[in-house]
N, C-alpha and C positions, 0 to 999 in steps of 0.2 A: 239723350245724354249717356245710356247705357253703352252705346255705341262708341261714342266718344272717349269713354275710359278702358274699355276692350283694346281700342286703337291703340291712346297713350301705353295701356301695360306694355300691350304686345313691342312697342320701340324701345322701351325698358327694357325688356328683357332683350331683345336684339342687343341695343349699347353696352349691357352690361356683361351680356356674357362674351362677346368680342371683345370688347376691351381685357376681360379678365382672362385672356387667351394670347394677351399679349397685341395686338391690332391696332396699329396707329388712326389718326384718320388721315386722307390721303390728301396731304399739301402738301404742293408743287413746288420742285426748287429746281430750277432751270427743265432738263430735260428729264425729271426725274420727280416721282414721287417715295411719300414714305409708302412702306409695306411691313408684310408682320414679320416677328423674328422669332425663324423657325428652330433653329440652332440656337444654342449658348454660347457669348463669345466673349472669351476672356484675353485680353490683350497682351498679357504676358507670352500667352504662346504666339503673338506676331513680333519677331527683333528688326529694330531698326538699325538701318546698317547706313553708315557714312563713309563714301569712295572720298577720295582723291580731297579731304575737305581740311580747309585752311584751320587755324588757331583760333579759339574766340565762337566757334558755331557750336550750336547743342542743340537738341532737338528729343523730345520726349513725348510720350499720348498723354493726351487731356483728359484727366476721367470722367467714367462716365459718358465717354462721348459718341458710344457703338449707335450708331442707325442702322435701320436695312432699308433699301428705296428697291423700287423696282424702274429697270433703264428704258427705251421705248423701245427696244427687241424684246423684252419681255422677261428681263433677268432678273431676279431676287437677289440682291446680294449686300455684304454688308459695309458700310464705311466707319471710319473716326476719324475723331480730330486730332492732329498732329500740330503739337503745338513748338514755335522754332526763337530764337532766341539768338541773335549773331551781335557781339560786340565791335561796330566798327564806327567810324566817324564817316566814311563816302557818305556821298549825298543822294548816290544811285545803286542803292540796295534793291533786289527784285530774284521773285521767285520763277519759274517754266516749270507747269503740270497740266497734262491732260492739254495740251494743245491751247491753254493760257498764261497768262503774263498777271503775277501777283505783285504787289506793290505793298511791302509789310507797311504795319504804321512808327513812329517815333516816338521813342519814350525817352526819357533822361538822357543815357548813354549809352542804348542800346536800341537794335530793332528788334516788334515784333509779331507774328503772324500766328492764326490757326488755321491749316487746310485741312479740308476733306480730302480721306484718301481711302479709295477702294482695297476693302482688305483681302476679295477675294481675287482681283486685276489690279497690283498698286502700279506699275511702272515705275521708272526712274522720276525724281523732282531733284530740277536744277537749281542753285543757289549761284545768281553772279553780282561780280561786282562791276559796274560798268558794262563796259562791251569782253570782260573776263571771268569763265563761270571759275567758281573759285570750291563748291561742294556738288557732287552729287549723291541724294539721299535715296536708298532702295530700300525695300521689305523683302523678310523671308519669314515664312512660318516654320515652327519647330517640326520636326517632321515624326518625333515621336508618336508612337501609335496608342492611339488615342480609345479611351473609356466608355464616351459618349461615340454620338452622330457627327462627320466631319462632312458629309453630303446634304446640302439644302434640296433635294428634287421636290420642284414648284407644285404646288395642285393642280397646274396647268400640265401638266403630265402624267398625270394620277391615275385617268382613265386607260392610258396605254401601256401601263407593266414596264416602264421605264426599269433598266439596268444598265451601269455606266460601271465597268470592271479596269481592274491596274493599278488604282491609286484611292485605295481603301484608306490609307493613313493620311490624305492629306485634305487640308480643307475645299472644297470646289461649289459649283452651284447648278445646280441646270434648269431650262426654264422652255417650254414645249409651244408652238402652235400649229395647229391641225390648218391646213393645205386643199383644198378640193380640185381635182384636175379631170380633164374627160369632160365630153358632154353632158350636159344638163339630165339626169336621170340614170345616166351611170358612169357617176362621178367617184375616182376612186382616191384615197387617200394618199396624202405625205406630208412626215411630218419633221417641221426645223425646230431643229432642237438646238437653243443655244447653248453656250457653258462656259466657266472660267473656273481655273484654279489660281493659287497663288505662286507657287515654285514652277512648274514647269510650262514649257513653253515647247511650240514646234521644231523642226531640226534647223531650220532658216532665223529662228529667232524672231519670227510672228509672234506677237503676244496676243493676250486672248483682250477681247471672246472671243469663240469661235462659233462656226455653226455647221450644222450637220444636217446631211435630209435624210429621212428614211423612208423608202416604199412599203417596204415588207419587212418580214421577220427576218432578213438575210443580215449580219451583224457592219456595225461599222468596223473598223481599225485602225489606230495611226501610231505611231511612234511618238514618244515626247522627250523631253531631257531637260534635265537643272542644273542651275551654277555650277558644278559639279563634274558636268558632264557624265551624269549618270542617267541612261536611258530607261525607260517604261514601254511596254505593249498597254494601249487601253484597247477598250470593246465597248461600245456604246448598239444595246438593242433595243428592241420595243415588240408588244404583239398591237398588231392593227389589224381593223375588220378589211375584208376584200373589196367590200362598199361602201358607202357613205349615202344613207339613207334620208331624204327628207323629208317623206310622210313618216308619219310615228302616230299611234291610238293606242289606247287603252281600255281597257272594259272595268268598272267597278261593280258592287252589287254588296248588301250590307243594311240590315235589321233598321227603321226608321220611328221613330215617336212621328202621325200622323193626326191632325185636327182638323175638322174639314165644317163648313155652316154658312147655310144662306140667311135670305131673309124670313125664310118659315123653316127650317130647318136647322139642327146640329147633331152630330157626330163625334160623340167623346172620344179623348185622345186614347189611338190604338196603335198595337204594334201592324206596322206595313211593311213587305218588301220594297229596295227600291234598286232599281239599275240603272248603273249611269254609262255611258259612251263620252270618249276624249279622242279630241283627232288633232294633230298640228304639222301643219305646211311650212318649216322653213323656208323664208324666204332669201334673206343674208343671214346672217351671222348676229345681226342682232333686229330683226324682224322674223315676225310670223304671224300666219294667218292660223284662228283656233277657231275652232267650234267643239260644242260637246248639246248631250243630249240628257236628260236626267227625269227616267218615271217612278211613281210613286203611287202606287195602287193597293187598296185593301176598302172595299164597296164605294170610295172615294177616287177619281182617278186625277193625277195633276203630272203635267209634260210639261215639260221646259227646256227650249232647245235655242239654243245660240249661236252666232256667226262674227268673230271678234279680230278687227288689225292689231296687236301685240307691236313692241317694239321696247328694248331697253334705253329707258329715260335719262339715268342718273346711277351710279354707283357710290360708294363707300366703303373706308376697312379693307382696302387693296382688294376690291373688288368683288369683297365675299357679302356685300350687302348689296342689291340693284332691285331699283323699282321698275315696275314695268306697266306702264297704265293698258290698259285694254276701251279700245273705239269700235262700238258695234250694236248690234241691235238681238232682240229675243223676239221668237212666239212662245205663250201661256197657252195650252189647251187645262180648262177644269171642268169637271163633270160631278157634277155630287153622288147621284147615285145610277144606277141604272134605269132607271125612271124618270131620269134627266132625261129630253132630248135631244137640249143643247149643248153642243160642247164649250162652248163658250172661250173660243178662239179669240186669245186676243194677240196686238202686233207692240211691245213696246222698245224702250228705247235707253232701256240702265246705261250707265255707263260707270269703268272697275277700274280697277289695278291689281295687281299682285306685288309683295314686298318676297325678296327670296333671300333666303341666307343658304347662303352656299358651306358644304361642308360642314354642317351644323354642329355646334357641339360634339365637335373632336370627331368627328364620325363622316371620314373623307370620303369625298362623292354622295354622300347623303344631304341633299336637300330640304330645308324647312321650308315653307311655303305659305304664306298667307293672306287671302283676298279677300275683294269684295264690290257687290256689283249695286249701288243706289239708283232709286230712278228719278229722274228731275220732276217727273209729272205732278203736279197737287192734285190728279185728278182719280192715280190709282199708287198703291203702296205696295213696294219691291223692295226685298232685302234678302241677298247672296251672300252669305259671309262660310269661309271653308281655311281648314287650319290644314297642312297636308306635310307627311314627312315621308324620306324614303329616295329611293334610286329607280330602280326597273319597277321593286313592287312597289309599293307606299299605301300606306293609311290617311285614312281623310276624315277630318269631323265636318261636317257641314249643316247649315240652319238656314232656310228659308221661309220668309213670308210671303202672302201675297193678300191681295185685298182691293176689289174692286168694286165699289157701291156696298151690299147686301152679302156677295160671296168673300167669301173667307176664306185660306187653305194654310196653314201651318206648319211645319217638319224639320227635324231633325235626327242628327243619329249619326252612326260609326259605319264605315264603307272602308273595303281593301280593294287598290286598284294593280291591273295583273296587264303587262304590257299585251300587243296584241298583235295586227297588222304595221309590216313598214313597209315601205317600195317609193321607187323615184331613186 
């Protein structure tokens, strides 16, 4: 039962502090889910602008209606609702956005619509009548230079020192994923980097996104230009390693509460050293093969070494929530004392998970981390459970049982883990 409410808190506090971070949860709406909103967006500074547009049309934002979704290149960006109002009697009133055909509905004496419109890529939306467009509606954001953050750069680009130069004042988005190229073991990076803003566009009049590759530290460049015909130099950089590594370890070691007793024996709880070995084999991108090693020694000796398929199951919270069950098996070595001559090797068979919050509490690229390994057997009693936070280094609290027949082993305690070997 203990366990059971350890679980519950710990999802509590995941939900709560996500959400209070702003964190949708991530429901689908066509090619697009929500995401979180990293920026403040106040509609005022995006004006609607009506071309070419007949008598009788109006068109105004619906409040409250800012979303941010992320697109399937991988862009954060934000939308609203525009809501439109055309006084006519035709019987073939209809919208063109985004490469579809809206169809408002009928009210009294008037028609009327709310679309989603990308605030950081709006494009044109067409208004026609019949086979005659009769408005075209565009956005432009204020270009006043701004107080706050006008740059959304994704956590998906966070590890690479992302810098996107020229257009400090205007709103944009960029959104990163990492590339693997070269043979298998020395495989080296690149990385596409999408982006939109809202005012400017290429010299051809390409509207965004756009995308960009980077190998190395060498800068991009491009020219851009707005209504205006007022041009920009950007510079989009990044630092990247020269490899892409898919073995990675770690070493931990760290003071333990140790309880150790047979059938004719006990061993009051004492401080123990303990050190632990982490090693993980990416496989894809969202597979890996882990193992780790964990002893625990002070006149009592207890080993635990594991061999686990990893794989990401499920996500939430635009991604900054993912479970990852873990499929594999363990050896137990416990030795009670030196006078033991058995070591009492056993082979079992737990099976875990990990829950990870990405980016934990405001603290990007820091990982919270939380698992646990039960064993099915009713014949012996296993329990893994480890709380872990951090990046390269990280802290780990961790508590294990074990108990088979007569023998007993018990532990817990606080460990710092210190990266170690990588290659591949």
């Amino acid at each position: 039962m203990k366990l059971f409410l350890i679980i519950w808190a710990l999802q509590l506090i995941f939900c709560a502090r996500l959400m209070a971070e702003g964190t949708p949860f991530s429901i689908s709406f066509g090619p697009v889910k929500l995401g979180e909103s990293r920026i403040p967006i106040n509609l005022h500074d995006f004006e609607i602008i009506k071309k070419d547009s007949s008598e009788g049309i109006f068109a105004a934002w619906v409040k409250d209606s800012v979303q941010w979704v992320r697109t399937e290149n991988n862009l954060l960006t934000p939308r609203a609702r525009m809501g439109f109002k055309i006084n006519s009697e035709h019987p073939n009133i209809h919208f063109k956005y985004a490469g579809k055909t809206i169809l408002p509905e009928r009210r009294s004496t008037y028609y009327y619509a709310e679309i989603y419109v990308n605030l950081f890529n709006p494009g044109d939306l067409f208004i026609h009548k019949g086979k005659n467009r009769i408005a075209t509606v565009g956005l432009r954001a204020k270009t006043k230079k701004r107080r706050g953050k006008a740059h959304v750069i994704d956590y998906s680009c966070s590890r690479y020192n992302l810098v996107f130069e020229g257009l400090e004042d205007e709103f944009m988005s960029l959104g990163c994923r990492m590339e693997r190229r070269g043979r298998w073991g020395k495989e080296k990076p690149r990385l596409e980097v999408t982006w939109a803003t809202t005012n400017y566009r290429l010299l051809d009049g390409t509207t965004p996104p756009y995308t960009s590759f980077i190998n190395d530290t060498r800068p991009i460049k491009m020219t851009l230009v707005d209504n205006d015909g007022v041009k920009r130099v950007v510079t989009i950089r990044a630092a990247l390693p020269k490899r892409l590594r898919r073995f990675k370890s770690a070493i931990g070691f760290g003071p333990y509460q140790f309880e150790t007793r047979t059938a004719t024996q006990t061993l009051l709880p004492r401080i123990a050293p303990a050190a632990m070995l982490y090693t993980k084999l990416d496989l894809t991108n969202s597979s890996s093969l882990r193992a780790f090693d964990a002893l625990v020694y002070n006149k009592s000796l207890f080993n635990n070494f594991g061999l686990y398929f990893a794989y990401d199951l499920a996500d939430a919270f635009d991604g900054r929530l993912l479970f990852v069950p873990l499929l594999g098996a363990q050896g137990l070595t416990f030795r009670m004392d030196k006078n033991d001559k058995n070591n009492n090797l056993k082979f079992i068979y737990p099976q875990g998970f990990e829950v990870v919050y990405k980016h934990a509490f405001g603290f990007e690229n820091y990982n919270f981390i939380y698992g646990m390994f039960l064993s099915p057997s009713s014949d012996i009693t296993y329990r893994n459970l480890w709380a872990r936070f951090g990046k390269g280094m990280f802290w780990e609290v961790n508590y294990i049982e074990y108990q088979d027949g007569g023998d007993r082993a018990k532990m817990y305690g606080l460990s710092i883990g210190l990266p170690f070997l990588s290659f591949f």
